[in-house]
N, C-alpha and C positions, 0 to 999 in steps of 0.2 A: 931548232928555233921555229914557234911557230909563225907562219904565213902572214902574211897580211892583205888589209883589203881595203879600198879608198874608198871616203865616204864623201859625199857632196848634200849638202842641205839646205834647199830653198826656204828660207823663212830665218827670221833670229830672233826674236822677240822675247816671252817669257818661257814656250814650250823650245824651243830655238836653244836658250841659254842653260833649262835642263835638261835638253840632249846631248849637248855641247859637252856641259859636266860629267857626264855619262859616257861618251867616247873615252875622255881624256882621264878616268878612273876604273874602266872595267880590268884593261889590262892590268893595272897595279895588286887589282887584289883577286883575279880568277885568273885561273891555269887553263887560259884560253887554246883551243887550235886555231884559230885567225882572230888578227889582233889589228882594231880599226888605225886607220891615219885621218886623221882630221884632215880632205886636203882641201876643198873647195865648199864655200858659203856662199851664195845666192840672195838677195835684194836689190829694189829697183833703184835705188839711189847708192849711186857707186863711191860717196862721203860716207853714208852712215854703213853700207855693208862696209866697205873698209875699215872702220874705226872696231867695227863687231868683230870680224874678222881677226885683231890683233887683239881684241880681249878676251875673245874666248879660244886662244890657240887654234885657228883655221892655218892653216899654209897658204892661201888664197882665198879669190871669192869672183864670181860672176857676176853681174847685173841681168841676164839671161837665160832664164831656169829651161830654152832649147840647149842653146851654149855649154849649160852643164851637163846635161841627159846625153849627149852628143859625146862627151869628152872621154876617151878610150882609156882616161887612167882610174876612169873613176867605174865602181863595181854595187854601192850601196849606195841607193838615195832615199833620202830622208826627207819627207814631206809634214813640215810642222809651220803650215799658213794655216789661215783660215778658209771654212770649207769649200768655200766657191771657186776654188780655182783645185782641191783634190783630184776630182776624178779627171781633168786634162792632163793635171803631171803625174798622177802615179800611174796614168795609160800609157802614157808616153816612153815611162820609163820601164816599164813589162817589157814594151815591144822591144825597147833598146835592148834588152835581157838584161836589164839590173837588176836585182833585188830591192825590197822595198818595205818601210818603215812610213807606215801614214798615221798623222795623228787623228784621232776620237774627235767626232762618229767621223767615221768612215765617209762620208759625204753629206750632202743636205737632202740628200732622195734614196727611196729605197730603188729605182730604177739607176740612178749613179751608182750605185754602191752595186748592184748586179752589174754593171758593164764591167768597173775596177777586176772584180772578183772575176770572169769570164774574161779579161787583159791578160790578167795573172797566170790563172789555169793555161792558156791558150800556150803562155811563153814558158813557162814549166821554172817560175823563178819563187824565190823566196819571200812570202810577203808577213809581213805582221800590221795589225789593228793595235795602236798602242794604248791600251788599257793596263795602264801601267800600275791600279791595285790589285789586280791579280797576285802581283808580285811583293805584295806589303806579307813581310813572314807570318805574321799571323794570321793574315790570309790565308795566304799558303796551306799553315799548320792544318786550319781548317778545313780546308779541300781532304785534306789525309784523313784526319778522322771521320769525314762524311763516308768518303770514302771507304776507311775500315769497319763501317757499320756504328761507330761508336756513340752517334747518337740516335740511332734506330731508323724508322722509318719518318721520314722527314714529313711535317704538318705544315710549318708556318713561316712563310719569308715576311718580314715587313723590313724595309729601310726608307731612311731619309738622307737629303742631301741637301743642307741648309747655309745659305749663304745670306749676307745683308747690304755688299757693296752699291747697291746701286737704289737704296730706300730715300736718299735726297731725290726731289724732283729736279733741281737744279743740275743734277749729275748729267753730262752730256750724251746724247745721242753717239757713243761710241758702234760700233762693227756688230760685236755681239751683241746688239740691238736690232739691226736691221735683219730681215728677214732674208734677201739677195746674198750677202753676205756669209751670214750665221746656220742660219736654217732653220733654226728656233731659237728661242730662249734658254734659260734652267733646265729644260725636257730635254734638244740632244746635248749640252755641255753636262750637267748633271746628272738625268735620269740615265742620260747613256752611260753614264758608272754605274750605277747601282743597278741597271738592268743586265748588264754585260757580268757584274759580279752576281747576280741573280743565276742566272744562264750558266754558269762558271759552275756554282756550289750548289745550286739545287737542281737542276736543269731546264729542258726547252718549256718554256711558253704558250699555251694555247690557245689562250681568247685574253680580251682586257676588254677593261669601260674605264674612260678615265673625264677629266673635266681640267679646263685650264682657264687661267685672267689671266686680264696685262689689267692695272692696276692705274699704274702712269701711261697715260697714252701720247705725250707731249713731253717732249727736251730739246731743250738746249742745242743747238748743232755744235759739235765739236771744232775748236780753234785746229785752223792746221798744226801740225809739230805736238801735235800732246797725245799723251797714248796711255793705254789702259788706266788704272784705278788714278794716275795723277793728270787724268787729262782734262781739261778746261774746255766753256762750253763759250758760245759765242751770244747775240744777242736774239738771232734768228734759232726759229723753233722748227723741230722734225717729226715726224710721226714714228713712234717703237711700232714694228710690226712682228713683233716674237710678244711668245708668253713673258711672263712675268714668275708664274706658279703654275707648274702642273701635276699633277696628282694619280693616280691610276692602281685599278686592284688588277688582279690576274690570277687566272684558273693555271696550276702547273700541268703539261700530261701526265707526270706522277699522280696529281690527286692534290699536290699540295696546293695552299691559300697564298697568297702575297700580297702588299700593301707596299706602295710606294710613293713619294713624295719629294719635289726639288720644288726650290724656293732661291730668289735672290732678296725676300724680305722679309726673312727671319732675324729681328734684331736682335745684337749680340752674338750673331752663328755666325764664325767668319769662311772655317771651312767643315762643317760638322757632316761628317762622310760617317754613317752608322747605319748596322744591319743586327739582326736578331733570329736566328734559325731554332725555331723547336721542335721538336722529335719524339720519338716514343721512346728512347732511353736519356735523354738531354737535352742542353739548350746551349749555342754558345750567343756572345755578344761581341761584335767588333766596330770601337770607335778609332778614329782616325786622328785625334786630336791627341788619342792614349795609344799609338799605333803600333808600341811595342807591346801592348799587352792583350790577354783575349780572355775575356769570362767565360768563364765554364759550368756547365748544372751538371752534376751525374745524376739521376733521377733512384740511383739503383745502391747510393750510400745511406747509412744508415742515418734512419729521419732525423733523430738526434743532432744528428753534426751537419745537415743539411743545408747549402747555401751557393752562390756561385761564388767560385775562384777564380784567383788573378793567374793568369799562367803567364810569365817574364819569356817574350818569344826572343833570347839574345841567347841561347844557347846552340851549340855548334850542331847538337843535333836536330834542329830543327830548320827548316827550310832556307836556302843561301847563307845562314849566319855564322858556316863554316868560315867563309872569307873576311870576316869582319872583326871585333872587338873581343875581346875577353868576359866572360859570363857577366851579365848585368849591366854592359855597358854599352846603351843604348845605339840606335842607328835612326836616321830620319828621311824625311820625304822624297830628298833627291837620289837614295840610293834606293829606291822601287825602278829609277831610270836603268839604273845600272844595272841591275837586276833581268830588265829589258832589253837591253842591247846582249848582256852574256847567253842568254836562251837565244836570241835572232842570230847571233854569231856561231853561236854552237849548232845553228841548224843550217846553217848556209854552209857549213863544214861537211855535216853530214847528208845534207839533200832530205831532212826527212821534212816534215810540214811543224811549224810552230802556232800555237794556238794563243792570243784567237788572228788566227791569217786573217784575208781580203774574204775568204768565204763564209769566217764564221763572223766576222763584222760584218756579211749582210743581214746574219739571223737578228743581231742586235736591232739593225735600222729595221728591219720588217716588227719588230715588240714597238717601235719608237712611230715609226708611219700608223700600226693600229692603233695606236694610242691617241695621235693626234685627230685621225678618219673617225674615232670612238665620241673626241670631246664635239667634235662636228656638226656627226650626225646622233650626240646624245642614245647610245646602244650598244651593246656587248657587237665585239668584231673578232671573227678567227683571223688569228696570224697568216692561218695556213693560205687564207683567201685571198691574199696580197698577190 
């Protein structure tokens, strides 16, 4: 039988409730060696974590994210708030020798995000950066064929990450607004995917110029008790200090080109998560909205029959979809979660390092700090100068 390991999660919200999902599924469908217990959930109001708590199978819950780091049954903590209180609890809990699960980005500074990552190393514990399309299969796939050469010598990253929720002025002055809070806008909620999945499949980074707006500089203050996308605004007004849209090209140290792009006012985008890799033998396409499926160019088929392909990533040999459905029958958003936890448990088994840890989500935040120092001071910035 295998082991088990007690998980504790300060936060329950939207990331909260697909990690939740995520515990309470990995074991059902992977042939885990440690296998989570939901046992302790974490918020400051001991009504609403307790109501959270019995809906998303916790055993318990704190009011007290010391309280929980503290507690000798517990082995994995999970940090899925917002980023302003990161680098206290996932320091806290290195030192306690927990293992540790923080949600994207990694902190709101690239100086936070080095302390995390230098907590971590110090305590010799398990961490992961949850960049959870890593884990989308056809992701995945991708990574493997970069990897086997199959698209030659890689040219050209360009993605975007297009969102519309918040294009009413009226829409309230919510968290991921404020800068104290958040840390930026669109750039680290959004660009930090596609920069992180940049980093993943083509590799490190070396300089950027990038340019960002805020668009709406005024909202709404938000009513107490209302939260994310259904939250209500009151009649007093606040100042956004995050971007709105930020933008950025970037030199690979391979030699390759990249082009990137997050937006929360792309009308009609709700969550339009897309990348396009060209190469000197092919080209693949990965949208997120089509997440089981991945286009494909061979450059090296005969010109006649020339085109991109749909390649159906639901087959067993292809990345995680052992565990899952019978050929063609798709999988969705919330099991990239799952996906996540199975690799972070498989390596807390084995002691090795799972990527991207606390270290390799600083490389991310140092792409994501150049980028912002770039729209600034208007000038190409090395990463390495951070």
């Amino acid at each position: 039988m295998a082991e088990t390991i007690n998980v504790g999660m300060v936060g329950y919200s939207f990331m909260g409730k697909s990690h939740s999902n995520a515990y309470r599924q990995v074991g059902h469908f992977f042939d885990l060696p440690v296998k989570p217990v939901l046992k302790a959930i974490c918020g400051r109001t001991a009504s609403a974590v307790s109501e959270a708590a019995d809906e998303m199978g916790w055993e318990g819950y704190e009011t007290d994210w010391k309280a929980l780091i503290a507690r000798d049954d517990i082995g994995l903590i999970d940090v899925s708030t917002p980023g302003d209180s990161h680098k206290e609890i996932a320091i806290a809990a290195c030192e306690a020798g927990k293992h540790v699960i923080c949600e994207k980005p990694l902190a709101n500074s690239l100086d936070e995000a080095r302390e995390m990552a230098d907590a971590a190393k110090k305590a010799g514990v398990r961490t992961m950066t949850a960049y959870n399309y890593r884990r989308v299969p056809a992701v995945a796939l991708a990574k493997q064929m970069i990897g086997e050469g199959i698209l030659g010598e890689i040219y050209h990253w360009r993605a975007v990450y297009l969102q519309d929720w918040i294009m009413d002025p009226d829409f309230p002055l919510v968290w991921r607004l404020q800068k104290d809070k958040a840390g930026s806008g669109p750039h680290g909620d959004l660009n930090a995917h596609i920069t992180d999945l940049a980093r993943h499949l083509v590799g490190e980074i070396d300089e950027v110029v990038g340019m960002d707006a805020t668009f709406i500089k005024e909202r709404p203050l938000e009513e107490a008790g209302s939260d994310g996308l259904s939250a209500s605004g009151s009649a007093k007004m606040g100042q956004v200090t995050v971007d709105d849209a930020t933008l950025f090209l970037a030199r690979f140290e391979n030699g390759a080109l990249g082009s990137f792009e997050a937006t929360r006012f792309a009308g009609g985008r709700k969550n339009h998560n897309s990348f396009e890799i060209n190469g000197s033998k092919g080209s693949v396409v990965f949208d997120l909205e089509r997440m089981n499926e991945l286009q494909y160019f061979n450059c090296n088929d005969d010109e006649r029959l020339q085109g991109f392909r749909t390649v159906i990533c639901n087959e067993a040999s292809q990345p995680y979809n052992e565990a899952w459905w019978p050929s063609g029958h798709i999988i969705g958003w919330e099991h990239t979660f799952t996906h996540e936890v199975k690799d972070l448990l498989e390596a807390i088994d084995s002691g090795d390092d799972v990527m991207p840890d606390f270290a390799d989500g600083v490389k991310t935040q140092a792409v994501l700090e150049a980028v912002s120092r770039s729209a600034e001071e208007r000038s190409w910035i090395k990463v390495s100068e951070l």
